[in-house]
C-alpha positions in Angstrom: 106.4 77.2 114.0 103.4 79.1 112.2 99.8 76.9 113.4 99.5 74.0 110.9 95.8 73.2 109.7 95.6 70.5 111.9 96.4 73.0 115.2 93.3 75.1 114.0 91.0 72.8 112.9 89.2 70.6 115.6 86.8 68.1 114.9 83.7 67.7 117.2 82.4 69.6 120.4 86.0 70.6 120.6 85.4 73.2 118.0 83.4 75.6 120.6 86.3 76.5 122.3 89.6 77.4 122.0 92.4 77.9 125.0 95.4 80.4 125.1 97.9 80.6 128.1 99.0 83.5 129.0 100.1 85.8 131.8 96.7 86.3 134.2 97.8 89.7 135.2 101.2 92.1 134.5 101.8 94.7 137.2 104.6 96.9 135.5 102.5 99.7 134.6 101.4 99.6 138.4 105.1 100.2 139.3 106.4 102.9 136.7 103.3 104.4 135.2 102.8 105.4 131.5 104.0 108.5 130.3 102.5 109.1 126.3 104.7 111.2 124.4 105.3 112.8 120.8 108.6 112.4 120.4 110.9 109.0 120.3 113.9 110.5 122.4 113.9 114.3 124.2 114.9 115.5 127.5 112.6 116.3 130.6 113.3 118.5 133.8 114.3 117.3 136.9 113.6 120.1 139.7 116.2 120.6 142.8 114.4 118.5 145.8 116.9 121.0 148.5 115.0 123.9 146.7 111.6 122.8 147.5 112.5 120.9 151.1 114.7 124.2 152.0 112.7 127.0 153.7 113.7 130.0 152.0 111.1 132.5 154.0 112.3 134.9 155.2 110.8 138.0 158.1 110.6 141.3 155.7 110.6 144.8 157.5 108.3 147.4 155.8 109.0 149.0 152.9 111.7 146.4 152.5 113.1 144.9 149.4 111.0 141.2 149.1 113.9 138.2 149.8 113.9 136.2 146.5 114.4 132.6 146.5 115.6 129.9 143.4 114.8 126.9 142.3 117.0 124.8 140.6 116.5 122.6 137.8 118.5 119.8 135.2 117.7 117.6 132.7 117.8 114.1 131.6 116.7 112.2 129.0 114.8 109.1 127.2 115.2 107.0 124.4 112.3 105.0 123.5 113.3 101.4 122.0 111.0 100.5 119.1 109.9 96.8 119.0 107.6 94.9 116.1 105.8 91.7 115.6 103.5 90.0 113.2 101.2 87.4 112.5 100.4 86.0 109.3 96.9 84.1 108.4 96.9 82.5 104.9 93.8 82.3 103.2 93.9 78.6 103.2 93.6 78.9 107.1 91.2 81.6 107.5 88.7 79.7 105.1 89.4 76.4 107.2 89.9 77.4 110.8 86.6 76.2 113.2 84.5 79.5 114.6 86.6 79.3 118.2 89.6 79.7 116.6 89.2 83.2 115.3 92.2 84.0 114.0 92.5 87.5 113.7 91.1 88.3 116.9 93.3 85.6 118.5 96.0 87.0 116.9 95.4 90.6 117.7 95.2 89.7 120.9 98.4 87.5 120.9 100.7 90.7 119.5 99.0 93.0 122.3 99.6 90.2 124.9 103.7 90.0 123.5 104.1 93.3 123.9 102.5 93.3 127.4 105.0 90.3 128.4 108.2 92.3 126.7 107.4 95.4 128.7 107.0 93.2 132.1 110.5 91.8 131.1 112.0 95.2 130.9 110.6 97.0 133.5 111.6 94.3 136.1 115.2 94.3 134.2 115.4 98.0 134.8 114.1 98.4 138.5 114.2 95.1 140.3 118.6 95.3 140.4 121.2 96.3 142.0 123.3 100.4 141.7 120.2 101.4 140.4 118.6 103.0 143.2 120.3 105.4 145.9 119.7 102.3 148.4 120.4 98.5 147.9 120.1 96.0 150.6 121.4 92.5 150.6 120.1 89.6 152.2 122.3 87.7 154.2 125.0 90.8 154.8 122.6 94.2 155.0 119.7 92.3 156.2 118.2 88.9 157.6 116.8 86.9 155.1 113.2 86.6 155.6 113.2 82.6 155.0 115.2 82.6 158.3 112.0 82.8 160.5 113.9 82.8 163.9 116.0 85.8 163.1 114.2 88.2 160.4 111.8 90.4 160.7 110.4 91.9 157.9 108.6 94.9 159.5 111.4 96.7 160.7 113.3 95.7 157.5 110.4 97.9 155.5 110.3 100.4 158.5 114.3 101.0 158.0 113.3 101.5 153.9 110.6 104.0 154.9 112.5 106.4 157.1 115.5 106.5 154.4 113.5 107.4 151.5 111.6 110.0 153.8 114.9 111.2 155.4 116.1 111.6 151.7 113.0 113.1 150.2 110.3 114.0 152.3 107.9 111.0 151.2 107.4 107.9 152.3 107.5 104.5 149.6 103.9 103.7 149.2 103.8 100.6 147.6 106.0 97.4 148.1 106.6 95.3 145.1 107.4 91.3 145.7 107.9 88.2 143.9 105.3 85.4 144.3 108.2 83.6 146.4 108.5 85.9 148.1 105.0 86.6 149.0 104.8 83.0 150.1 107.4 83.8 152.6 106.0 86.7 153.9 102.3 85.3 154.3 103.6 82.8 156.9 106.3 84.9 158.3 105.9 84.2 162.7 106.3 87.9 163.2 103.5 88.7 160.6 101.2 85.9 161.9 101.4 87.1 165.6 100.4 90.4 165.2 96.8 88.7 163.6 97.4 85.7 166.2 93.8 86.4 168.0 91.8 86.6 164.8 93.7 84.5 162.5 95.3 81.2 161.8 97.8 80.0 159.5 98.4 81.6 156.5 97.8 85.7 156.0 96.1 87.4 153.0 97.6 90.1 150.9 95.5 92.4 152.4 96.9 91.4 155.9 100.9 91.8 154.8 100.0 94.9 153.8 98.3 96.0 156.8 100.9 94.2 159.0 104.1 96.1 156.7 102.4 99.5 156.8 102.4 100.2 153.2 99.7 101.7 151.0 100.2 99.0 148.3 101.5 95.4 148.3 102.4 94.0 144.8 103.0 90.9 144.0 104.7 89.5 140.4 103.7 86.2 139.7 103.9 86.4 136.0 106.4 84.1 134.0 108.3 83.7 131.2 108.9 80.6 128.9 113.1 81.1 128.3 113.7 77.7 126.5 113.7 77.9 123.0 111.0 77.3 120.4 111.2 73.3 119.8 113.5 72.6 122.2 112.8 69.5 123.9 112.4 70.4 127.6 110.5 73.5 128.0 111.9 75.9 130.6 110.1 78.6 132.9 110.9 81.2 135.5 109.3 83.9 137.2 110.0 87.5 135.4 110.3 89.3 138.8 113.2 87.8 141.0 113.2 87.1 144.5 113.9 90.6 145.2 111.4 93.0 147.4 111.5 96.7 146.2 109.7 99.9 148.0 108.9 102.8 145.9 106.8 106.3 145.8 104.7 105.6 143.0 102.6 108.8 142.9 98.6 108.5 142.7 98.5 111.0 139.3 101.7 111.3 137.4 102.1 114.2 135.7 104.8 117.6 135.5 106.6 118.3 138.6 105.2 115.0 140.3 107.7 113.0 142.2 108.3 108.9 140.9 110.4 106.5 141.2 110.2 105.2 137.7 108.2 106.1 134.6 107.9 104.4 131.5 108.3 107.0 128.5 105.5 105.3 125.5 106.3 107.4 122.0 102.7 108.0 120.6 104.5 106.5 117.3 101.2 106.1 115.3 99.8 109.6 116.7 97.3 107.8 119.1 96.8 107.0 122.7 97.5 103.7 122.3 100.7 102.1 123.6 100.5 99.7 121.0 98.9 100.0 117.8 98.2 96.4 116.0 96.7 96.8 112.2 95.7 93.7 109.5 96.9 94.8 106.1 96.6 92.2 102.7 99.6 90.3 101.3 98.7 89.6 98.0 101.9 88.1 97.0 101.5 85.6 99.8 97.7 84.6 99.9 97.2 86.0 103.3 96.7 88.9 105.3 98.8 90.2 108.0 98.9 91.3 111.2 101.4 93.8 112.5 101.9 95.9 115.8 104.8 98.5 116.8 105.4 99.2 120.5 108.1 102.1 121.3 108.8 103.0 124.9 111.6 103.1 127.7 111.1 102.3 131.4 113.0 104.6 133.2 114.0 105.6 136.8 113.7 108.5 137.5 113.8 108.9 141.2 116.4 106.6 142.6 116.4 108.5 146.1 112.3 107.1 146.0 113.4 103.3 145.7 114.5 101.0 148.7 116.2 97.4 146.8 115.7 94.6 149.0 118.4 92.0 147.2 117.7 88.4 147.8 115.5 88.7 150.3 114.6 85.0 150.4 117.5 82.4 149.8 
């Protein structure tokens, strides 16, 4: 339901503030970053890895003919998804809503924050799963748990994950993407706690997982998603990244012949920068002007030999 005039309009001290939930931090452009382009759907190159992990030099005699290598490319393609939503303000509300209300800005920033929360959703969808990368792991039967404290152990489980994506393409997963239960898991794990056992106690930072998993980057998804209905009666939340554990290459500067494991393709659908572009236009029919924002992109993996899928890796 739109805001009634009795949502917007607080009597009293009330009135210098207003409060919005909403998702403290999102971390899927940390995992595939953005990639701007012109055009909703084309095709982009994918070069041979065997032709540039292959050493093609070769001893030439004088006067010789030079030997001539090849590299060898395909293709594949993206489709970005086009996604919309609006806000309407009546002019009845905008003439009685309190200063802390602000509507349009509150509502700009609403329609940026949806988008933000749809793109979380669809990034995790696409690259915390199963048969999507070239190795999946399942707790339980291709790996210990790492709940079961007596019998895991977590740094040779990322150690494994490390030398198979080297092995496969000559670099190492840098950053190690978790769910917040997870996380909990791992910051009291025994074999994590005893390598910090003279100079800590208890429970480990993020920092010190890191450190003690040997990976450049330790994320952590904590954000949520409400998946009840609007008025139903029980509201009903769950995390948006499962309790899964992923290790990626996730390069420092994407860019043209740079190695990831996922990018997300944004169509420049306005001809700007901006991922999404969020404009107020009048409604005169209606009495009320209108916000309205268009978001078009496609999260897509693009090096599966780059990704390591821990499944389940706490019960």
């Amino acid at each position: 339901m739109d805001p009634t005039r009795g949502d917007i309009h607080i009597d009293g001290p009330l009135s210098e503030i207003a409060i919005a939930y909403q998702n403290a931090e999102y971390i899927a452009d940390r995992i595939a970053p953005l990639i701007p382009v012109n055009k909703q759907s084309d095709k982009y190159f994918i070069w041979a890895k065997g032709s540039w992990l292959r050493n093609s030099v070769e001893r030439r005699a004088p006067g010789d003919t030079y030997p001539e290598g090849r590299l060898q490319i395909s293709n594949d393609e993206y489709f970005c998804e086009l996604y919309h939503q609006g806000f309407g303000m009546p002019d009845e509300d905008i003439k009685n809503q309190d200063e802390a209300v602000q509507l349009e800005i509150t509502g700009a920033e609403w329609i940026a924050d949806q988008f933000m929360l749809n793109r979380e959703i669809k990034v995790a969808a696409a690259v915390f799963a199963l048969s999507v990368w070239e190795t999946d792991v399942v707790g339980g039967t291709g790996f210990i748990q790492w709940d079961d404290y007596d019998n895991s152990n977590p740094i040779t489980d990322i150690d494994t994950g490390q030398e198979t994506i080297a092995q496969s393409t000559g670099r190492e997963g840098n950053t190690l993407v978790v769910n917040k239960q997870v996380f909990n898991t791992l910051k009291q794990h025994p074999v994590l706690l005893d390598l910090y056992k003279h100079t800590s106690a208890g429970i480990l930072t993020a920092e010190q997982v890191r450190q003690a998993l040997d990976v450049e980057k330790l994320i952590v998804g904590k954000s949520i998603q409400e998946t009840s209905k609007e008025g139903a009666g029980t509201a009903a939340r769950s995390y948006i990244w499962g309790k899964n554990a992923l290790l990626i290459y996730v390069p420092p500067n994407p860019g043209l012949r740079i190695p990831s494991a996922a990018y997300v393709f944004t169509w420049k659908i306005d001809g700007t920068e901006f991922t999404a572009a969020i404009t107020n236009s009048r409604q005169d029919d209606r009495d009320r002007d209108f916000l309205k924002g268009k978001h078009a992109f496609d999260p897509k993996i693009v090096g599966t030999d780059l990704g390591y899928f821990f499944s389940a890796a706490v019960s």
